[in-house]
LOMARPA-931006 format. One record per residue (C-alpha): x, y, z; residue in one letter. Coordinates in steps of 0.05 Angstrom, whole numbers, padded with zeros to 5 digits, always signed. Layout:
<vokols>
XYZA/...
</vokols>
This chain:
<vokols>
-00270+01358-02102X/-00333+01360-02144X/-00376+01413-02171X/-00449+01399-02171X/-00499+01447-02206X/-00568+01440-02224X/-00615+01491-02260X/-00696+01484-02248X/-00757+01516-02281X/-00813+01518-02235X/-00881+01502-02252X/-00925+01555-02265X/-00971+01552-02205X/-00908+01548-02165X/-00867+01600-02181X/-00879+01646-02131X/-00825+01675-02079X/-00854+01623-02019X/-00840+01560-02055X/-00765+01596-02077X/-00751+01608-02005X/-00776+01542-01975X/-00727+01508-02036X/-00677+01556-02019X/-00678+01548-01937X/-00690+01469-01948X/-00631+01451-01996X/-00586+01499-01961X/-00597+01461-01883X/-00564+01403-01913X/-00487+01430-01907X/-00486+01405-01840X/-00533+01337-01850X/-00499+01308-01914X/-00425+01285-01889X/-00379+01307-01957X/-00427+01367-01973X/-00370+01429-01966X/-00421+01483-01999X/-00482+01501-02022X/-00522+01555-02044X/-00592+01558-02087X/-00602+01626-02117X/-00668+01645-02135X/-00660+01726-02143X/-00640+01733-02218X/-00642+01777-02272X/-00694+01779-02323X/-00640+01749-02377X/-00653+01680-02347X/-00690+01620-02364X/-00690+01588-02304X/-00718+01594-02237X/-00674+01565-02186X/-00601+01549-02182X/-00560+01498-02134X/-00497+01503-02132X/-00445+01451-02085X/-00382+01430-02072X/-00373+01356-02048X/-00310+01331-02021X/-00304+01276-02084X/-00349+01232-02129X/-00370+01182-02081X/-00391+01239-02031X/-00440+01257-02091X/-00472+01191-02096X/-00473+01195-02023X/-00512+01262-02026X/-00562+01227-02078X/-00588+01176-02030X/-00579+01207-01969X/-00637+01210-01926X/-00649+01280-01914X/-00630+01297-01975X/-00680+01254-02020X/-00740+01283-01964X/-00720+01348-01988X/-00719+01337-02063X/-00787+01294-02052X/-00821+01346-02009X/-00792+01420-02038X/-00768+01398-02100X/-00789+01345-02146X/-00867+01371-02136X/-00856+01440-02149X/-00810+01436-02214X/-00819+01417-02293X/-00749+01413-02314X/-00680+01398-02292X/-00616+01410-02320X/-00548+01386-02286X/-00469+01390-02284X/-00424+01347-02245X/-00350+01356-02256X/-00287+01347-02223X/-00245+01409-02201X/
</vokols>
């Protein structure tokens, strides 16, 4: 299995709790799109000690399922549509477990 995390910052004019939610509600409808994808969860409540916005966190069932994820259809719509436009940075961890 893989682990697959990524950390955002929004943009300014976009961090607001609508855009969170739409990222949140977007990402997480792809469990049972993606074939591979086992979990996911984006968490966007945190605590004031963070210095990120948004978190993703998924399980794929192996390495190849994860570039499978990258370039899967519904997938890239999502990060194109409630991602990509919305954030300024993006930090990620892939690892085997």
């Amino acid at each position: 299995m893989v682990k697959h995390i990524i950390l955002w910052t929004l943009k300014d004019e976009f961090n607001n709790d609508q855009v969170k939610k739409e990222m949140k509600e977007s990402l997480e409808a792809l469990k049972d799109v993606v074939p591979g994808l086992l979990e996911i969860e984006v968490q966007i409540e945190k605590l004031d000690s963070s210095n990120v916005d948004v978190m993703l966190y998924s399980v794929l069932e192996s390495e190849d399922a994860l570039k499978g994820y990258a370039v899967h259809p519904a997938h890239v719509k999502v990060a194109d549509t409630k991602v990509r436009p919305f954030t300024s940075s993006r930090s990620c961890i892939d690892f085997i477990c």
